[in-house]
C-alpha positions as protocol buffer text, in pm:
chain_id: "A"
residue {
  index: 1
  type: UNK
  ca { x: 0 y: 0 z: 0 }
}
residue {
  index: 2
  type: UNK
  ca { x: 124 y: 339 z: -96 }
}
residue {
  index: 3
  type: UNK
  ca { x: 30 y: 647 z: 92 }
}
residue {
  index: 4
  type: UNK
  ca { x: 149 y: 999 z: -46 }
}
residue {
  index: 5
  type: UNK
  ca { x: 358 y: 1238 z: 159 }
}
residue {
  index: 6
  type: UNK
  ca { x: 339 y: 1605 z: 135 }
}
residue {
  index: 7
  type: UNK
  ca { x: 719 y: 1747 z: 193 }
}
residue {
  index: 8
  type: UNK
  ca { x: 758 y: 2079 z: 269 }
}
residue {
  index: 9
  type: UNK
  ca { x: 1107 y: 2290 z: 293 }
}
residue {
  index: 10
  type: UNK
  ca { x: 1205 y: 2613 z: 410 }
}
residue {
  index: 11
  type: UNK
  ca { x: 1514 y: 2754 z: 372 }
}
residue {
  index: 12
  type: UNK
  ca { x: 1762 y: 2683 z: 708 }
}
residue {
  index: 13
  type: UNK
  ca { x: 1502 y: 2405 z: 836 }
}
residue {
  index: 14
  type: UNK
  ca { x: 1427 y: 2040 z: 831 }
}
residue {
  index: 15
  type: UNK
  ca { x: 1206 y: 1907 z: 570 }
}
residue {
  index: 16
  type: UNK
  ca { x: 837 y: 1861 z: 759 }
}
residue {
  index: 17
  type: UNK
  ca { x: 615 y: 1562 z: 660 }
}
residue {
  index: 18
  type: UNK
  ca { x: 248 y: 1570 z: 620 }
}
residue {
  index: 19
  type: UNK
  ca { x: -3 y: 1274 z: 537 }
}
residue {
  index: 20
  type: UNK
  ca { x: -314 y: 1423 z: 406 }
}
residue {
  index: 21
  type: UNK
  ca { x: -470 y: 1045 z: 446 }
}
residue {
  index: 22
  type: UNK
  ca { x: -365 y: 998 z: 850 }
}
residue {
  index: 23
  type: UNK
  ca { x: -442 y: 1325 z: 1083 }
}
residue {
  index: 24
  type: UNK
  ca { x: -197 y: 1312 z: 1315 }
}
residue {
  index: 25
  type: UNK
  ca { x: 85 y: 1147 z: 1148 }
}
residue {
  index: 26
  type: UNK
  ca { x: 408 y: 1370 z: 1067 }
}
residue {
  index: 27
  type: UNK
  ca { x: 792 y: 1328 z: 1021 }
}
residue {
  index: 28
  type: UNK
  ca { x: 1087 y: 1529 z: 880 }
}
residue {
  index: 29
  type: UNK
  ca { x: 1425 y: 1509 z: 853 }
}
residue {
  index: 30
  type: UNK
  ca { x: 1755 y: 1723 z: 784 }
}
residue {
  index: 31
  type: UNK
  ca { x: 1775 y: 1594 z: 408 }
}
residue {
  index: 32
  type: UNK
  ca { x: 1490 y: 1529 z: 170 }
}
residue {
  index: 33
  type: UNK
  ca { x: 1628 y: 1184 z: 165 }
}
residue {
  index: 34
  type: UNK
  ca { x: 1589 y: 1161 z: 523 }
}
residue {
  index: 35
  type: UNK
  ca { x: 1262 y: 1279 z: 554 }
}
residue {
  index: 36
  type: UNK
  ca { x: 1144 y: 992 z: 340 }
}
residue {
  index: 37
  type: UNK
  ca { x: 1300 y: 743 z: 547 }
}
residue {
  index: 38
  type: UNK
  ca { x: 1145 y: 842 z: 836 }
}
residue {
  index: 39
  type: UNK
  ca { x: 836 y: 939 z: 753 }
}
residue {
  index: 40
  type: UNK
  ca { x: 841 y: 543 z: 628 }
}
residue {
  index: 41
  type: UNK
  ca { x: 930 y: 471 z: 1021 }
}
residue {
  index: 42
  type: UNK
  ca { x: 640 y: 741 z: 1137 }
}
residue {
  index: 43
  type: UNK
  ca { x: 401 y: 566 z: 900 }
}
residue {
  index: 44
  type: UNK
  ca { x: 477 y: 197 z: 1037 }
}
residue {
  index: 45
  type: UNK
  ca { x: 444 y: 323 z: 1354 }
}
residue {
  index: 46
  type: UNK
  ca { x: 105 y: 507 z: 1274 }
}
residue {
  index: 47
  type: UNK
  ca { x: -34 y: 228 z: 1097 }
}
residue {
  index: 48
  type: UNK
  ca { x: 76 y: -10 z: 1390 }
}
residue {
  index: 49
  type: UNK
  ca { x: -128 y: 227 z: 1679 }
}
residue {
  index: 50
  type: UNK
  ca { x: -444 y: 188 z: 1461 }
}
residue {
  index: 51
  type: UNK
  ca { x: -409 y: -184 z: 1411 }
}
residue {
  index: 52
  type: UNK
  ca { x: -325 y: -203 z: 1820 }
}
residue {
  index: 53
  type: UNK
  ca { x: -682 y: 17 z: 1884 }
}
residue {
  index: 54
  type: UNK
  ca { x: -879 y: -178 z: 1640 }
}
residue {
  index: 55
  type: UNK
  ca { x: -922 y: 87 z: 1446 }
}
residue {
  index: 56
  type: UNK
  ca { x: -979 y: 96 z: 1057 }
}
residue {
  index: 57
  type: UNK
  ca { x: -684 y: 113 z: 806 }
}
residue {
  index: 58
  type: UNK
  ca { x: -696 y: 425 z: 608 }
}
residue {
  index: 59
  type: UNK
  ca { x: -724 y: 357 z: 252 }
}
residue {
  index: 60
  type: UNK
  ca { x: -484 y: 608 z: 59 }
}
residue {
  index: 61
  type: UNK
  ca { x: -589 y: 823 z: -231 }
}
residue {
  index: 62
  type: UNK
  ca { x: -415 y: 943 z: -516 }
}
residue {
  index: 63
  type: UNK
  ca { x: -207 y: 1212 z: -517 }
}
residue {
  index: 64
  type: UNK
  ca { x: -402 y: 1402 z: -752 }
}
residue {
  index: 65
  type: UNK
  ca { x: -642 y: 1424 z: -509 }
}
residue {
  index: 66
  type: UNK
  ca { x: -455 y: 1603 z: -234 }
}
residue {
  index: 67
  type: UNK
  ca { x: -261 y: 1794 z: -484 }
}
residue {
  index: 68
  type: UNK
  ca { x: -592 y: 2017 z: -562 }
}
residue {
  index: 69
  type: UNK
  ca { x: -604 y: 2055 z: -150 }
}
residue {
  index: 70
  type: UNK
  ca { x: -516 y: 2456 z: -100 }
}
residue {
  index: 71
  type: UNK
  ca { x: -334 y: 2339 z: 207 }
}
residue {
  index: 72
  type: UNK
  ca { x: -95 y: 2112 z: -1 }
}
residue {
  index: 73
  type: UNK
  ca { x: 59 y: 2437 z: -261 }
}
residue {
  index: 74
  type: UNK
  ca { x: 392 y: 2433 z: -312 }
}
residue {
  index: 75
  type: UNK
  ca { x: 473 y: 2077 z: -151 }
}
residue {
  index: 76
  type: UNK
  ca { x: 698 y: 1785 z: -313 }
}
residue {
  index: 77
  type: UNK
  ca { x: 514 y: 1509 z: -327 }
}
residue {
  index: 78
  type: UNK
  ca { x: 601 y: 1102 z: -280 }
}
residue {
  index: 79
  type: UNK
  ca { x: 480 y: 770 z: -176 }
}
residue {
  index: 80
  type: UNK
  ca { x: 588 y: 576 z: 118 }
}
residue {
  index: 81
  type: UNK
  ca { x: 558 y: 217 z: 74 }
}
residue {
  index: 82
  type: UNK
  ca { x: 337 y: -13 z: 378 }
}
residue {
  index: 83
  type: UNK
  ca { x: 352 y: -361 z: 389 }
}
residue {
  index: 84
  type: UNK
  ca { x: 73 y: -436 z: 603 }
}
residue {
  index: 85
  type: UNK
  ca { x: 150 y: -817 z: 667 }
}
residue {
  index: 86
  type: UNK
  ca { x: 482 y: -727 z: 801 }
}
residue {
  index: 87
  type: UNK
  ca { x: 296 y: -516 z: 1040 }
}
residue {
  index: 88
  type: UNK
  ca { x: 51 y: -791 z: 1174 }
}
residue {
  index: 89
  type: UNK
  ca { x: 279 y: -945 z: 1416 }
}
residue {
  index: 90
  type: UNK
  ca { x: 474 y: -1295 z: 1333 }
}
residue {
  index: 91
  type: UNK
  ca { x: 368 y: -1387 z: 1058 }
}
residue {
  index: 92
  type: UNK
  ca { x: 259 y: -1771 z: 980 }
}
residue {
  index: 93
  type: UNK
  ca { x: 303 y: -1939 z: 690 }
}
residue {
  index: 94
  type: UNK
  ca { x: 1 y: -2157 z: 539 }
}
residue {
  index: 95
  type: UNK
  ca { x: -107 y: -2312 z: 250 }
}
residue {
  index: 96
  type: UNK
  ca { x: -477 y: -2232 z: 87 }
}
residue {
  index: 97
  type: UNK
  ca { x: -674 y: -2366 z: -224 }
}
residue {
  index: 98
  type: UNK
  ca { x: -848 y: -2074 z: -423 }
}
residue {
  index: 99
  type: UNK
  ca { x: -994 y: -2119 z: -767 }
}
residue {
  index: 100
  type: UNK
  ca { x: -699 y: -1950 z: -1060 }
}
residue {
  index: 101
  type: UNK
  ca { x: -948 y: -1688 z: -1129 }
}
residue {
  index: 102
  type: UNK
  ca { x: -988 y: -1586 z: -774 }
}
residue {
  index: 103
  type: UNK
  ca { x: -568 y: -1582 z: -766 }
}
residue {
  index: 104
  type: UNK
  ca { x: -554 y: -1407 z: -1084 }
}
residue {
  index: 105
  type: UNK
  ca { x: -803 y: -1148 z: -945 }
}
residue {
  index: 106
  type: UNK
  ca { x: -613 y: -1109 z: -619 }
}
residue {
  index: 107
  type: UNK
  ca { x: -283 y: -1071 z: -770 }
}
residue {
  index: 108
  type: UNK
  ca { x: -432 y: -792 z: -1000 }
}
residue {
  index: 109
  type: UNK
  ca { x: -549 y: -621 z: -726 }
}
residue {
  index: 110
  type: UNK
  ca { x: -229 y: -636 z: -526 }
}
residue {
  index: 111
  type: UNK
  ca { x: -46 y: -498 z: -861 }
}
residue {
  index: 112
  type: UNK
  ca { x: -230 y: -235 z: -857 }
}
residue {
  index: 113
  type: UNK
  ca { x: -201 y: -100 z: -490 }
}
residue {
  index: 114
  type: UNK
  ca { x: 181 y: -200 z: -529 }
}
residue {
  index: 115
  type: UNK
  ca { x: 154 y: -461 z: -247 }
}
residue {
  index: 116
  type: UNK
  ca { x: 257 y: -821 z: -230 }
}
residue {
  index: 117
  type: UNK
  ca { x: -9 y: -1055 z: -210 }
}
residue {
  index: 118
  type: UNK
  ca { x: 10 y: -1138 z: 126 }
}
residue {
  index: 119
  type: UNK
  ca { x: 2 y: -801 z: 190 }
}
residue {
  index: 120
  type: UNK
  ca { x: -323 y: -721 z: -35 }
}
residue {
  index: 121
  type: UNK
  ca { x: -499 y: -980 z: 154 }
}
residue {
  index: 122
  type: UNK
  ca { x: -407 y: -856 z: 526 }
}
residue {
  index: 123
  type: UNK
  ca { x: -527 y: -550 z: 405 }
}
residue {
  index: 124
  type: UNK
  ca { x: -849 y: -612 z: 291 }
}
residue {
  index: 125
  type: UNK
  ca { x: -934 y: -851 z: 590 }
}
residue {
  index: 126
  type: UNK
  ca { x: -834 y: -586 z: 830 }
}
residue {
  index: 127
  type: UNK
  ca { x: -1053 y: -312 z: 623 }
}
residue {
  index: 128
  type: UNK
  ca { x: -1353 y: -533 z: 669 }
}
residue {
  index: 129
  type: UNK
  ca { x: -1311 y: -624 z: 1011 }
}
């Protein structure tokens, strides 16, 4: 899962880190590279306190969305990558039967949200919970 950062830089200050998907959740860093890497840290660690409180997983939208947001002019924009089965604890290895088409379909969807598979499907069952 992908959620888009909003990076902002003044002049003689750290880079701050916004995500317009999860109030609350903000990083920076000294370097833009920096402030990527941690706001990957700061987003694990968000994502984690929501899973802890039972709470819903944000779904994140596309940058174009938040780009026509007022309070996001003049930002840099990227995406921070969230695996959420390496989130869920230990994981467990197991073995299921699912009809190809259902495979094919899940492994589209996963594409397309730039997750793994295992990571599509922890995500979904923890949306609908």
């Amino acid at each position: 899962m992908n959620y888009p950062i909003a990076i902002e830089h003044e002049p003689g200050s750290a880079y701050g880190v916004r995500f317009p998907d999860l109030p609350g959740c903000f990083s920076a860093g000294d370097t833009l590279a920096e402030a990527i890497a941690n706001a990957s840290e700061a987003l694990a660690f968000h994502i984690e306190g929501l899973l802890d409180a039972g709470e819903k997983i944000p779904t994140p939208l596309e940058i174009d969305h938040h780009a026509a947001d007022p309070d996001f002019t003049g930002v840099i924009w990227a995406l921070v990558h969230l695996d959420l089965a390496a989130l869920s604890g230990k994981s467990k290895r197991l073995n299921i039967s699912l009809p190809e088409r259902v495979l094919r379909r899940i492994d589209a969807a996963a594409l397309r949200n730039g997750e793994s598979r295992s990571g599509y499907i922890a995500r979904v069952a923890l949306e609908s919970a």
